[in-house]
C-alpha positions as CSV (number, residue, x, y, z in Angstrom):
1,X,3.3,16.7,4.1
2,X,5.9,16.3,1.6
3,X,8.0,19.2,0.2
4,X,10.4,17.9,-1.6
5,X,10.0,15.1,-4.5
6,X,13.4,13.7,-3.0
7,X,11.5,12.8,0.5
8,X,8.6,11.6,-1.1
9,X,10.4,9.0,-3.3
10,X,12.6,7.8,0.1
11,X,9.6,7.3,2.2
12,X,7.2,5.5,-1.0
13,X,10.7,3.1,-1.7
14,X,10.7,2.4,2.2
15,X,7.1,1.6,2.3
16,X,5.9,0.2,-0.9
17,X,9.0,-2.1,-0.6
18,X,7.3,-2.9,3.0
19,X,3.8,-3.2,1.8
20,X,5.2,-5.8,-1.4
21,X,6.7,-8.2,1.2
22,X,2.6,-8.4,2.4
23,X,1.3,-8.9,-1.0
24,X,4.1,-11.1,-1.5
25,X,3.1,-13.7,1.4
26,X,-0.1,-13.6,0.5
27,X,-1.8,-16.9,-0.8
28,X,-4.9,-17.6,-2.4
29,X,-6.7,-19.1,-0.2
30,X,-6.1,-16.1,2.0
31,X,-7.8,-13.8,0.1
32,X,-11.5,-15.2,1.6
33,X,-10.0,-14.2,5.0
34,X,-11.7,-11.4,6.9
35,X,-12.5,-10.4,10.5
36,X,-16.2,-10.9,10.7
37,X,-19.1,-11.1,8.0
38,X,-19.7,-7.7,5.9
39,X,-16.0,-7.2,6.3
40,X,-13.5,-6.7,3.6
41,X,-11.6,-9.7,3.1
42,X,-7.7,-9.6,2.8
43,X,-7.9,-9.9,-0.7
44,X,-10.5,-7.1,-1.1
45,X,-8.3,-4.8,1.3
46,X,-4.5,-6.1,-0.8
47,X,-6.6,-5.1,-4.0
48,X,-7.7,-1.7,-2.5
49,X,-4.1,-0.7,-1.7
50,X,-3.1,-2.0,-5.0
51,X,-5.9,0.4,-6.7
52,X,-6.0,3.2,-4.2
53,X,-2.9,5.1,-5.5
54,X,-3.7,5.5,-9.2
55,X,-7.4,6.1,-7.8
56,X,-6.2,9.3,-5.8
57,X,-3.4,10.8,-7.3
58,X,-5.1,11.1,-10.9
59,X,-7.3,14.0,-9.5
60,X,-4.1,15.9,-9.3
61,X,-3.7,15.5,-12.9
62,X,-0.8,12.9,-12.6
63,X,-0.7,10.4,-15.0
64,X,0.5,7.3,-15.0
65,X,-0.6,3.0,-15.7
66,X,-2.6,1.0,-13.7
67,X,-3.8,-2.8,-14.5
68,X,-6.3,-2.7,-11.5
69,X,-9.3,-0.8,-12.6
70,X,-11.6,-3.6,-11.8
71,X,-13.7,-3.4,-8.0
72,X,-13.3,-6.5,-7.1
73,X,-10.2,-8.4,-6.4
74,X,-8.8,-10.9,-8.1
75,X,-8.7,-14.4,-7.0
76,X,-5.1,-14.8,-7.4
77,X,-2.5,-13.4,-4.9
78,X,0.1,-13.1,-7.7
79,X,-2.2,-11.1,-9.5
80,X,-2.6,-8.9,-6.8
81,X,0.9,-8.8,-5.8
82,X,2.0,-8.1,-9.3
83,X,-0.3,-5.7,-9.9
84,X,0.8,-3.4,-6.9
85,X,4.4,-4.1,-8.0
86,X,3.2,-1.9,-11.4
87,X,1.6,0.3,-9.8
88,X,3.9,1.4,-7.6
89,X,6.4,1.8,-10.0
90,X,4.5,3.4,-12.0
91,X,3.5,6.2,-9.7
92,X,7.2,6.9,-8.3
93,X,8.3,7.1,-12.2
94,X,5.5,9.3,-13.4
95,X,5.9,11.5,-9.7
96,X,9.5,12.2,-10.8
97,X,8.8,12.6,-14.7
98,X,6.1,14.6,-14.5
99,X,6.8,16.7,-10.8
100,X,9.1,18.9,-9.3
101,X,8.9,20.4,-6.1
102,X,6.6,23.0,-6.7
103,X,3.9,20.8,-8.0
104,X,3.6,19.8,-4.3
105,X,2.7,23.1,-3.0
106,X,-0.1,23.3,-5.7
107,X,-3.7,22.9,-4.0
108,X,-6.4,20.3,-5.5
109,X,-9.5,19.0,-5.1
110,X,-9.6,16.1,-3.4
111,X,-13.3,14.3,-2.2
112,X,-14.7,18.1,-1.8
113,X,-12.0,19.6,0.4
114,X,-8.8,21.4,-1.3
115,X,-5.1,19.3,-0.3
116,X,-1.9,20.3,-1.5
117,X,-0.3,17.8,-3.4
118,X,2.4,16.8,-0.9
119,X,-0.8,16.5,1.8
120,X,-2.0,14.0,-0.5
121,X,1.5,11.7,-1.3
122,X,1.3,11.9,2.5
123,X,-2.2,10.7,2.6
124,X,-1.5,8.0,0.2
125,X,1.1,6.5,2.3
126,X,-0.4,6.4,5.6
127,X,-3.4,5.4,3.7
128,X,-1.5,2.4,2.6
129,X,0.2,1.8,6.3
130,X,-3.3,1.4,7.6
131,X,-4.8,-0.9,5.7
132,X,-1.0,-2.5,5.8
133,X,-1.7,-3.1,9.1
134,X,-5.7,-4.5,9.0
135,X,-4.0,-7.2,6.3
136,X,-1.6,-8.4,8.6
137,X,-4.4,-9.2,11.6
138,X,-5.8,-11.2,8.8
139,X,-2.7,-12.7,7.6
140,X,-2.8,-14.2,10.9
141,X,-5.6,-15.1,11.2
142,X,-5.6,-16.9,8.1
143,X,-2.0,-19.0,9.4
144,X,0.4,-16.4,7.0
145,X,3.9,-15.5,8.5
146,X,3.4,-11.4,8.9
147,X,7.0,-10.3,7.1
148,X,9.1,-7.9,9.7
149,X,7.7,-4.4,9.0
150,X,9.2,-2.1,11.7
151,X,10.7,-4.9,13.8
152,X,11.3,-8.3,14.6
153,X,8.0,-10.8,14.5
154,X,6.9,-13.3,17.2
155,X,8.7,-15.1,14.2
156,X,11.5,-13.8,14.4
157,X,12.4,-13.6,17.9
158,X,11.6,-17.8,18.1
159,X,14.3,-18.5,15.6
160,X,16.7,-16.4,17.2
161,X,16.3,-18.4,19.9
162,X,14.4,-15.7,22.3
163,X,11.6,-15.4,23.8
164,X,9.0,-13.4,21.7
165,X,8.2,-10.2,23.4
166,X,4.6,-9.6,24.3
């Protein structure tokens, strides 16, 4: 949980950046990718990180933009990339305009159980590593390079001239 507006906005920079390099490799014929049939595909799962934030954090009472207030995903992986870019920027600035420190400790209703608001920027982060992490099985899958997250890649280590670890 987040008690200061200062943590929260150095963890969302780390990650979000994190989380753009993965929208950012994405391609559009990607986005059909998925794990088995019934299954979100990678472009379903970009677009519900992309949407999840603004989705969330307006039953606080935070207000900010947000172009993806459609379901379903776009077919383009710019669109979906540069429509997380806003987004994300949009929250941090409306976080730091329209928060203070306080506001975190403040209790809400969120999907029938009460969070304080620094519970919830929590939530929305590790909400977003998750699914982070389903995309880049199907970025592989679908013959992407993964982007380094929290370490070297099987990338990586082959153009250092190393063995990839296993």
């Amino acid at each position: 949980m987040f008690t200061s507006i200062t943590a929260f906005e150095a963890g969302w920079i780390h990650e979000s950046k994190a989380t753009q390099r993965v929208m950012d490799a994405l391609t559009d014929a990607s986005l059909s990718q998925a794990v088995a049939p019934q299954h979100r595909t990678l472009g379903q799962l970009a677009w519900h990180i992309a949407s999840t934030p603004h989705e969330m954090l307006t039953r606080t009472g935070l207000e900010f933009p947000a172009s993806c207030h459609e379901e379903k995903a776009p077919a383009s992986a710019k669109a979906i990339a540069d429509a997380y870019r806003e987004t994300s920027a949009a929250l941090l600035a409306a976080i730091k305009e329209q928060w203070n420190d306080a506001k975190l400790q403040e209790t809400v209703d969120m999907y029938g159980d009460q969070w304080q608001n620094g519970l919830t920027l929590h939530i929305v982060i590790m909400h977003e590593v998750h699914h982070r992490g389903q995309m880049t099985v199907l970025m592989r899958q679908a013959g992407l390079r993964v982007p380094d997250l929290y370490g070297p890649t099987r990338e990586d280590w082959i153009e250092w001239g190393q063995e990839p670890q296993l």
